[in-house]
N, C-alpha and C positions, 0 to 999 in steps of 0.2 A: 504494500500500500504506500508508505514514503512517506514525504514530508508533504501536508497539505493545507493552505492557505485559505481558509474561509474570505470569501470577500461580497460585498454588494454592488455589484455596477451600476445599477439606479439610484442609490445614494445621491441624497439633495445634501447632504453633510459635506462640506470642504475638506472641513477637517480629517473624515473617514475617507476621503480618496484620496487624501495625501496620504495617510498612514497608510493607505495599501498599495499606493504605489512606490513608498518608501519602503517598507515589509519586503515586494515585490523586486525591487531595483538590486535591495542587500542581499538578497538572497540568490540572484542572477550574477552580480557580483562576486561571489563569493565561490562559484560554480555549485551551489546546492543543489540536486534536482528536488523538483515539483510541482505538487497541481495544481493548478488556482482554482477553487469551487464556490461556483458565483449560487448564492443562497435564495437571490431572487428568482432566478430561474427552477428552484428545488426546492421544494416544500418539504420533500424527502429531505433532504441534507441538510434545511435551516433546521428539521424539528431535531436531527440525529446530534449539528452541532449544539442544540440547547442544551440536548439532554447527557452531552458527554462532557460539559465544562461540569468540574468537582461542583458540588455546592460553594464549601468555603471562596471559593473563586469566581462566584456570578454576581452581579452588580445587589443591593440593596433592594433596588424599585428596578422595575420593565428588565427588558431581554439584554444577552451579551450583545453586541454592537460588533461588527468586523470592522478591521483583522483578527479573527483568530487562527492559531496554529497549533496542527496537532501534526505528532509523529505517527503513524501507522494510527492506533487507537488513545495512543498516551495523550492528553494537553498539555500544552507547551504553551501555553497562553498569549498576552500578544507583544511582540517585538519592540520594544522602545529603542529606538536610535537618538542618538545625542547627534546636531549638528555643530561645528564650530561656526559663529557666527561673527 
């Protein structure tokens, strides 16, 4: 299965397509392979990614938000890059 990239491509969020084309960029960068799995298109895979982020790890209020990343089955949560600015 590998390393796989949750993401949402209809995202009205700026901020959430930066961070996944940031996520995205580092990871192509870095030569990692993996899938990108757009959530909007999968109602299968938004509800799989809900229900495989740990509890302690899901937001307070409402759903996880992409990026997230998972290895095979494991979460790996989601990717913070630091820029220098």
């Amino acid at each position: 299965m590998g390393v796989r990239v949750f993401v949402a491509s209809s995202s009205g969020s700026v901020a959430i397509k930066k961070k996944q084309q940031d996520v995205v960029r580092f990871l192509e960068a870095n030569k990692i392979e993996f899938e990108e799995v757009d959530i909007t298109m999968s109602e299968e895979q938004r509800q799989w990614m809900y229900r495989s982020i740990p509890p302690e790890k899901r937001p307070a209020q409402g759903n996880p938000l992409p990026p997230q990343i998972f290895n095979g089955d494991r979460y790996c949560g989601i990717l913070v890059l630091l820029a220098n600015h």
